[in-house]
C-alpha positions in Angstrom: 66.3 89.8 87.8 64.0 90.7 90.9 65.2 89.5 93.9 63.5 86.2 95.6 63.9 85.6 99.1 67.1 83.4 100.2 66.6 79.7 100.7 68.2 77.9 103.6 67.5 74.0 103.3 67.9 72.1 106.5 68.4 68.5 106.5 69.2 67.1 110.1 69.2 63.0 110.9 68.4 62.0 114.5 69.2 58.8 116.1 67.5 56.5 118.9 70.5 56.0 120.4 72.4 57.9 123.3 75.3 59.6 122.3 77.0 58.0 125.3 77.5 54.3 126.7 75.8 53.0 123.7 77.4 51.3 120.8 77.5 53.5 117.3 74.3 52.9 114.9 76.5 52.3 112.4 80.4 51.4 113.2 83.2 52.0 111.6 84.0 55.7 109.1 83.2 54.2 106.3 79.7 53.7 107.5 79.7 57.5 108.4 80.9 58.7 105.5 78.4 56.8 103.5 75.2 58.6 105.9 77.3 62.1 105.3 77.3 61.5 101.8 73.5 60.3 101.4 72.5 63.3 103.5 74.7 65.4 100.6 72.9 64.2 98.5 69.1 64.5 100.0 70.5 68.1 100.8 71.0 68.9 96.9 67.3 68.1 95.9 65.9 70.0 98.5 66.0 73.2 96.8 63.8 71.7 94.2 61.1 70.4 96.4 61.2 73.5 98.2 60.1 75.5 94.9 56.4 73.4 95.2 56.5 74.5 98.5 57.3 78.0 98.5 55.2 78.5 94.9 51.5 79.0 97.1 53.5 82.6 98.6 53.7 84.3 95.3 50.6 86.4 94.3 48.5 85.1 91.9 47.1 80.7 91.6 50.5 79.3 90.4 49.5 75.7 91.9 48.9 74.2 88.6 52.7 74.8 88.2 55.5 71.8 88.5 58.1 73.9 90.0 60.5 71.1 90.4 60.4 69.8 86.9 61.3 73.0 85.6 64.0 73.8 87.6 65.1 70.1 86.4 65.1 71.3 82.7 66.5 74.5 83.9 69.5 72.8 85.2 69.7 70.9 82.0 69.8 73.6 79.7 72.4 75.4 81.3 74.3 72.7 81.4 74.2 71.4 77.9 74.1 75.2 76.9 77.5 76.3 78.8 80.9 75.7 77.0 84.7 75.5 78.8 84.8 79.1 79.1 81.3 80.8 79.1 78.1 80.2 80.7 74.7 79.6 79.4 73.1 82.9 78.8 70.5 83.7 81.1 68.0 85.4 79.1 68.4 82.4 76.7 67.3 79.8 79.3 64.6 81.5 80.0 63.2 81.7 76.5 63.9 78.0 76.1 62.4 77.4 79.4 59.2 79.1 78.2 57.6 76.1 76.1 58.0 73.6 79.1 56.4 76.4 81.0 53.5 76.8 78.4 52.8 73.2 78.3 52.0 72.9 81.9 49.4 75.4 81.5 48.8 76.6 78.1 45.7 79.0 78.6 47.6 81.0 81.2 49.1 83.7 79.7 52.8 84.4 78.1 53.7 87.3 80.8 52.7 84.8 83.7 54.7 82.0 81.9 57.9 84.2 81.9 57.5 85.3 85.3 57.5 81.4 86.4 60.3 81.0 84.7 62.3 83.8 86.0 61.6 82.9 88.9 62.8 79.2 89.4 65.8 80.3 87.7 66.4 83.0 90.6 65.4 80.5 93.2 68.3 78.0 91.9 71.0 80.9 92.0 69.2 81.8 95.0 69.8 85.5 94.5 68.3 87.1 97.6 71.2 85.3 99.7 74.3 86.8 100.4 76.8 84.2 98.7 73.8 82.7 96.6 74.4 79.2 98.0 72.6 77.1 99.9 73.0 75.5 103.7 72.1 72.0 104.7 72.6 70.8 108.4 73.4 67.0 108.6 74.7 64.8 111.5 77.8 62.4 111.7 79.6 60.7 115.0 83.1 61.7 115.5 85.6 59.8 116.6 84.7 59.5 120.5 81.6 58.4 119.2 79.1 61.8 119.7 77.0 63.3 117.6 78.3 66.1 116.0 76.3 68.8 113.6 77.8 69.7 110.5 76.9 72.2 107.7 77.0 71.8 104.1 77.0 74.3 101.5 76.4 74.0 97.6 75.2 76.1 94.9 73.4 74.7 91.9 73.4 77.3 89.3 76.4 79.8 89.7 77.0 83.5 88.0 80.4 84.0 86.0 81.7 87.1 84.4 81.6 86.5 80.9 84.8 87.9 78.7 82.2 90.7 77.0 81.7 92.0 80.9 78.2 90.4 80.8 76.7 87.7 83.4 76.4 83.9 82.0 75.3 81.2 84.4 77.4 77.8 85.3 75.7 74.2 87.5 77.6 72.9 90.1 78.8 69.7 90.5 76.2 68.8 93.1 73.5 70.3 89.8 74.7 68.0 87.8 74.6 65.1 90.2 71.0 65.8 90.8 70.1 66.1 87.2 71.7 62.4 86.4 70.5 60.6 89.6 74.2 59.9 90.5 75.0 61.9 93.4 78.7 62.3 94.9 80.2 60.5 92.7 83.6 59.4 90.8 83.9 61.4 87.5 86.1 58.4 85.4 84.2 55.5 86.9 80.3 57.1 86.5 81.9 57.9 82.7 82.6 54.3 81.7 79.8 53.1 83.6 77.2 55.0 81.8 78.8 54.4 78.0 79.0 50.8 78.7 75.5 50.8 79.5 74.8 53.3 76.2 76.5 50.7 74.3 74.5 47.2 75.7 71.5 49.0 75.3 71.9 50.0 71.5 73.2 46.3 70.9 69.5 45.2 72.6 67.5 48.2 70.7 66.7 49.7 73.7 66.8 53.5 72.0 64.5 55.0 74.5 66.6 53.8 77.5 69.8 54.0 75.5 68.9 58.2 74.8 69.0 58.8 78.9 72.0 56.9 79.4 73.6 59.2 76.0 72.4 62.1 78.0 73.5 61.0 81.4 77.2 60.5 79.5 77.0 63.4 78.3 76.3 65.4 81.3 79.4 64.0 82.9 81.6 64.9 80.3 80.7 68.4 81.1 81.2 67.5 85.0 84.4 66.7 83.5 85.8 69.5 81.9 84.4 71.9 84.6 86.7 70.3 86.9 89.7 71.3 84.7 88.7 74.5 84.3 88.4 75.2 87.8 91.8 74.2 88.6 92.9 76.1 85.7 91.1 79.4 87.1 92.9 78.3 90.4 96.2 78.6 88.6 95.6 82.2 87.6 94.6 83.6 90.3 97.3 81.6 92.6 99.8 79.0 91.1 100.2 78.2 94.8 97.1 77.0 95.6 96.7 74.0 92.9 98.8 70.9 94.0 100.8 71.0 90.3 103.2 68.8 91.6 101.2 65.3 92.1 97.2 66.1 92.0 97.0 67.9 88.5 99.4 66.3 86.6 98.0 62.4 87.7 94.6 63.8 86.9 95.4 64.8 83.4 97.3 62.3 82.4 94.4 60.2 83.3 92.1 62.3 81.5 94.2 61.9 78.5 93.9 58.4 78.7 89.8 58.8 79.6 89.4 60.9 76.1 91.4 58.3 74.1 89.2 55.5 75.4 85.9 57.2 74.6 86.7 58.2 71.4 86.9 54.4 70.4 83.8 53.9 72.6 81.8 56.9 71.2 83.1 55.6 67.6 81.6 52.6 68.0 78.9 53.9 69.3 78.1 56.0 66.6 78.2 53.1 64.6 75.9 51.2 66.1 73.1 53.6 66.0 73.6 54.6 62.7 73.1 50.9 61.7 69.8 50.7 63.9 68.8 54.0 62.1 69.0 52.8 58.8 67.5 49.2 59.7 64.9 50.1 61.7 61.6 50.1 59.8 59.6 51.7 62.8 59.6 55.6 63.0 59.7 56.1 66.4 62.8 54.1 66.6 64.1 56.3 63.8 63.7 59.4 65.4 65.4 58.1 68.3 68.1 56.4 66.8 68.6 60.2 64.8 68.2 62.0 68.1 70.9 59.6 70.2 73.5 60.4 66.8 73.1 64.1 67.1 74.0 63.1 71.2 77.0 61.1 70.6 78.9 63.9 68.4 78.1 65.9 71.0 79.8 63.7 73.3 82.9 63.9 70.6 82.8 67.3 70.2 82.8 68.2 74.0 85.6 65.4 74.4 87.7 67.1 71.2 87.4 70.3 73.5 88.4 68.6 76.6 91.6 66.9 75.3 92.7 70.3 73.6 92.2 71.9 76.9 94.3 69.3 78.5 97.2 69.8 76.5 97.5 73.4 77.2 97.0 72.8 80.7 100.7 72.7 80.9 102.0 75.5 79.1 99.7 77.6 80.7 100.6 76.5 84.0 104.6 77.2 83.4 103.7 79.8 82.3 101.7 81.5 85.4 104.5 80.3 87.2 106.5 82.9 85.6 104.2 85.1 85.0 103.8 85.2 89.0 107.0 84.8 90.2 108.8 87.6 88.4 105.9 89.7 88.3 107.5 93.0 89.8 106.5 94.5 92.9 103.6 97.3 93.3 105.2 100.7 93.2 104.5 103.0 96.3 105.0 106.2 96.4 107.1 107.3 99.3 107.8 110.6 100.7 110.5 113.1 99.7 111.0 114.9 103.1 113.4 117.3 101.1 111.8 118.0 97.8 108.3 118.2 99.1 109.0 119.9 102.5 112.0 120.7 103.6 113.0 122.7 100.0 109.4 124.2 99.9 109.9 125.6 103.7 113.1 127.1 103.4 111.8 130.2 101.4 109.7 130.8 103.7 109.0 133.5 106.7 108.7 132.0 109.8 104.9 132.1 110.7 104.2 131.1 107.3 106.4 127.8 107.4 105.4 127.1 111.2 101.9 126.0 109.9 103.4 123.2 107.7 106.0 122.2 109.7 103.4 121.9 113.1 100.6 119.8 110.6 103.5 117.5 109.4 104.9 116.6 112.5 101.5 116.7 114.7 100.4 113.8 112.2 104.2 112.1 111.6 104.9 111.8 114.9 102.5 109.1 115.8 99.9 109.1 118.9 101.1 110.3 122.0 99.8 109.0 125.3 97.8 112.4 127.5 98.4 112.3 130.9 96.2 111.3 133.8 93.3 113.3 135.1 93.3 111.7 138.3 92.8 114.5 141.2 95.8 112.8 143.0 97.6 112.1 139.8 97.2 116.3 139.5 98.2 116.7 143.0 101.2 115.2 143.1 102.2 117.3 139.8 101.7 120.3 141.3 103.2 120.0 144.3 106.2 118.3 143.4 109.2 120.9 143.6 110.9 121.5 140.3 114.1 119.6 139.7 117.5 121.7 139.5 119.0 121.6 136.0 122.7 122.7 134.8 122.4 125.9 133.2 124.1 124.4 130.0 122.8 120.8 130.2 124.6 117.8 130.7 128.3 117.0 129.8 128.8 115.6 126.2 131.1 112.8 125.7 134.4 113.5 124.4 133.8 111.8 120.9 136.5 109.5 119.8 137.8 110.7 116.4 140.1 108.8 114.1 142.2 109.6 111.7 140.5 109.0 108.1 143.4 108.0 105.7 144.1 110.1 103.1 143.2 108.0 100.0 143.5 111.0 97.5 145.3 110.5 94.0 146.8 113.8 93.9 148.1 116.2 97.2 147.6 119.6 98.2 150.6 121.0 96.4 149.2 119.2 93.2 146.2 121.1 93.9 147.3 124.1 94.6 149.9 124.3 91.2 146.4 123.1 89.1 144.5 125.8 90.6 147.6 128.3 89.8 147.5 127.4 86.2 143.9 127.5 85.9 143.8 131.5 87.5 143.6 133.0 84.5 142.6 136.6 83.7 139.2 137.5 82.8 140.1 138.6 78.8 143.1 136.3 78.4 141.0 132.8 78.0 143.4 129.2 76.9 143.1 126.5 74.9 143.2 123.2 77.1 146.2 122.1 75.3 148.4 124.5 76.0 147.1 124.2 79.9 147.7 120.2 79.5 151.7 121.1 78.1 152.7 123.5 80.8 151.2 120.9 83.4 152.8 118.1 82.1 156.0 120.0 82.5 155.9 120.7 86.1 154.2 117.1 86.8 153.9 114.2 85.0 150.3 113.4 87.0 149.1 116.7 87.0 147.7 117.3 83.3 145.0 114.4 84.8 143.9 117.1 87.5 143.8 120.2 85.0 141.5 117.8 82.6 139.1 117.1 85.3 139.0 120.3 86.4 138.3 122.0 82.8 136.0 119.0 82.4 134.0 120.2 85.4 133.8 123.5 84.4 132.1 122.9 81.4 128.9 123.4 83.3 129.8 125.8 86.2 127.7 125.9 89.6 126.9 129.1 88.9 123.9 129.8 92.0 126.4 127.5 94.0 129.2 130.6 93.4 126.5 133.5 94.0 125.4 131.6 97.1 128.9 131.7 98.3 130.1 135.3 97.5 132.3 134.1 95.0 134.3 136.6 92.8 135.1 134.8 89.7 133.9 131.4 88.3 136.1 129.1 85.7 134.1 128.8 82.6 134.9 125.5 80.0 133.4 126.2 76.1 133.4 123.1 73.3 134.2 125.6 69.8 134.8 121.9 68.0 138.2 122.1 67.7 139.6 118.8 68.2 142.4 117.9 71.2 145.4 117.2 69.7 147.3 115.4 72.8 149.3 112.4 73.5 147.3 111.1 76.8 143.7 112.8 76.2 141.6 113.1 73.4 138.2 114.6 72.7 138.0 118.7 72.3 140.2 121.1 72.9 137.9 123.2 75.2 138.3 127.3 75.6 138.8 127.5 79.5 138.6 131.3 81.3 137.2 133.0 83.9 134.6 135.1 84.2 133.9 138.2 87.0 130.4 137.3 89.1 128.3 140.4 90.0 127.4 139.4 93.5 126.1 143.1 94.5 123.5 143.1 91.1 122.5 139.9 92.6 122.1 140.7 96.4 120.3 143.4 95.1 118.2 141.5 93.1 117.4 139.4 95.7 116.2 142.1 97.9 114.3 143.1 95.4 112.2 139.7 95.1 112.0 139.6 99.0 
C-alpha cells in the first residue's frame, strides 16, 4: 500500500463559563462522563468526514467521490468478512469495495476506481502515522472543578499477523460503534435491545427496517467475540495481565448465558421470517424476507463459534498458566575463566600471553576514574614528598588455624600396609583376589582400601604421574574373569605396575617447545 499522510482529528469543547468561582455547566460525574463519552463518540466519525475533506489534495477531480460512505462500507466489509482468528483480507476488500466505487462514478475509469479505494482503506488504518491510530482532544472538569484537556486515541481498522505470516485487517470497537449508530456502548444490553427490535419488527412486516436491525445484531455479535479474543491474546502473551480471577470468568459465564438466550431468540426468529417469506405475495418483500434468513444463520453461526470459543477459554487459560509458570529460564552463557583463559595462557611465552591477559582485564575490570588535570591538583602531586614504606610491607596477621578433625575411615598405617601390598614388581602382575586374601589377613578393614585402590587404577592418571616425575604407575586390567570373593563381587582385575619413561618424555617435550 502507498503511504497516506497521518490523520490527527481534534475535537475540543469550550465552555462560557470561568473555570473558577462559577458553578460547573454540568454538576455532578455522571454529567461529565456523559460529555466525555459523546465527545468519544464525535471523535470516532471524524476520520470519516475528514476523507471529503482531505479528497480535493490528491491529484486528479475526485470531488464526485463519497469518501465517507465508502469508508462506511469499508468498515462493514471487514467486519462481516473477519472471523475469531483472522482478518478480512485486504486485497479482498478492496475488490469488493470496487462496485460501490464504480457506482459513484461509473464513466471514470477502473485504475482510478481502485486507487479511491486503496486509499480510504489506508486513510482508516491510517498508515502514514507511527502507531496507525488516531488522536482526539476533548475537555472534562476534574474534581476541583477546572477544565482539564484530555486525549483520546482509537483506531478503526487495525493490521494483524495472520497464521500464514501474511497481513489481514481487524475494526475496532469504536469501528463498529460507528458503523451501527450505537457508540460507547454495553455489549449484552445493545445485543438484546437490537433482537428485540428485529423480532417486533418482523411480527409488524417491517422487512426493510427489520434487515438493519438483523445487521446491527449482527455486528455486535462480532463486537462480541472480539472482546474474547482479546482477552484470550492477553492470556498468551501474559497470564498476569487478564483479571482471571473475577473479570473473565463473570464475563463468560454471562456470555454463556447471552448465546443460550439468542439461540431461542434467533430460532424464533428464523421462523418468523421464513413464514413471511412464504406468505408474502409481493417480491420485494420476498427478497427481503430471503436476504434477512441468510442474516439470521449468520447470526447462529457466529454465535455457534462464540460459545465453542467460550468453552475453551478455560482450558486454555490453565493451561498458559502452566505453560508460563514452569516455563524454564533463558540459558546464558557464562564465562569459563579456566577453560577459555586461564588453560589457553598457560602454554604460552610470556609476551605472547601478556596481550590476552592485559585485553581481558583492561575490559573486566570495569571503568576506572583518571585523575584531575587541575594545575594545582598537578602541583600538589608533584611536590608532595614520597611516603616511606617497609622494605617488606606491612606485618601479616598471625592466622588462627584449627585443628581439622580427622574424619578418615582408614589411618596412615592402613595406608601405608595397602600401598605395601600393592608394590608390586614390574613383570610379577596379581589377581585382585589374591591381594583382597592376604589383606584380609592382616586387617579385617583393609581389603575395602586395596579394592578402591585397584578400582582407581583401572584408569591411571597417567600425564598426572609424568607431570610429577613419577617412576612407576599401578595399572588395573578387566580380562573377564569373574571375582570370586566373600565381601566383593564383580571382576577379578589383573593389578601391576608399570616403569614411566620420564626422560623420553622431557625429551619430548623439549622437542615440541
Amino acid at each position: 500500500m502507498s503511504v497516506a499522510p497521518p490523520n490527527v482529528c481534534v475535537v475540543t469543547v469550550t465552555t462560557p463559563y470561568p473555570t473558577t468561582g462559577a458553578p460547573r455547566p454540568a454538576p455532578g460525574p455522571a454529567a461529565d462522563e456523559g460529555l466525555a463519552r459523546r465527545l468519544k463518540a464525535l471523535a470516532c466519525t471524524a476520520p470519516l468526514h475528514d476523507l471529503d475533506v482531505r479528497k480535493a489534495n490528491l491529484a486528479g477531480e475526485y470531488s464526485v467521490y463519497a469518501m465517507a460512505e465508502v469508508a462506511l462500507s469499508a468498515i462493514d466489509m471487514v467486519t462481516l468478512n473477519m472471523d475469531f482468528d483472522t482478518g478480512a483480507d485486504p486485497e479482498q476488500i478492496v475488490t469488493r469495495l470496487l462496485p460501490r466505487v464504480a457506482a459513484q462514478s461509473p464513466r471514470r475509469p477502473v485504475e482510478e476506481h481502485e486507487r479511491v479505494a486503496r486509499w480510504v482503506l489506508e486513510n482508516l488504518i491510517n498508515v502514514g502515522s507511527v502507531d496507525r491510530g488516531f488522536r482526539a482532544v476533548y475537555g472534562t472538569f476534574g474534581p476541583d472543578g477546572a477544565y482539564v484537556r484530555r486525549d483520546y486515541d482509537f483506531k478503526l481498522i487495525e493490521e494483524v499477523p495472520g497464521p500464514g505470516g501474511g497481513v489481514y485487517l481487524r475494526t475496532t470497537d469504536e469501528a463498529v460503534n460507528v458503523l451501527v449508530g450505537a457508540l460507547d456502548t454495553d455489549v449484552t444490553s445493545a445485543q438484546i435491545a437490537a433482537e428485540v427490535k428485529l423480532e417486533v419488527l418482523i411480527s409488524r412486516g417491517r422487512l426493510a427496517d427489520a434487515q438493519l436491525a438483523a445487521e446491527q445484531a449482527r455486528y455486535r455479535t462480532v463486537q462480541y467475540a472480539e472482546t474474547l479474543r482479546r482477552a484470550l491474546e492477553a492470556t498468551r502473551r501474559n497470564v498476569r495481565a487478564v483479571d482471571w480471577l473475577r473479570a473473565v470468568p463473570d464475563m463468560i459465564a454471562e456470555a454463556l448465558d447471552h448465546v443460550a438466550d439468542r439461540y431461542r431468540h434467533e430460532n424464533a426468529i428464523l421462523t418468523n421470517i421464513r413464514k413471511a417469506r412464504d406468505e408474502a405475495e409481493d417480491p420485494e418483500h420476498k427478497r427481503r424476507a430471503a436476504e434477512l434468513v441468510d442474516i439470521v444463520k449468520d447470526c447462529i453461526r457466529r454465535h455457534t463459534q462464540l460459545q465453542s470459543r467460550l468453552l475453551e477459554a478455560g482450558p486454555l487459560f490453565r493451561a498458559e498458566q502452566d505453560r508460563q509458570a514452569f516455563a524454564s529460564a533463558p540459558a546464558r552463557a557464562g564465562l569459563d575463566l579456566y577453560g577459555q583463559l586461564v588453560s589457553p595462557v598457560l602454554p604460552l611465552p610470556v609476551e605472547q600471553a601478556s596481550r590476552v591477559t592485559d585485553a581481558f582485564f583492561a575490559r573486566g575490570a570495569g571503568f576506572r576514574t583518571p585523575p584531575a588535570v587541575r594545575i594545582c591538583d598537578l602541583v600538589d602531586v608533584l611536590l608532595t614528598p614520597p611516603t616511606e614504606r617497609e622494605h617488606l610491607g606491612a606485618a601479616m596477621p598471625e592466622p588462627d588455624l584449627v585443628a581439622t578433625p580427622a574424619d578418615s575411615r582408614f589411618t596412615e598405617e592402613q595406608l601405608e600396609s595397602a600401598l605395601e601390598l600393592l608394590d608390586l614388581p614390574d613383570d610379577a602382575p596379581r589377581r585382585l583376589s589374591g591381594l583382597l586374601a592376604d589383606a584380609r589377613r592382616r586387617d579385617p578393614e583393609l581389603p575395602y582400601l586395596v579394592a578402591l585402590l585397584a578400582v582407581h587404577a583401572a584408569s591411571p592418571p597417567v600425564g598426572t604421574a609424568y607431570r610429577q616425575g613419577e617412576p612407576r604407575l599401578l595399572f588395573s586390567v578387566d580380562d573377564g574373569e569373574e571375582l570370586t570373593d566373600p565381601e566383593f563381587g564383580g571382576a577379578d582385575l589383573i593389578v601391576g605396575t608399570a616403569r614411566l619413561d620420564t626422560a623420553g618424555m622431557a625429551a619430548a617435550r623439549s622437542e615440541i617447545a
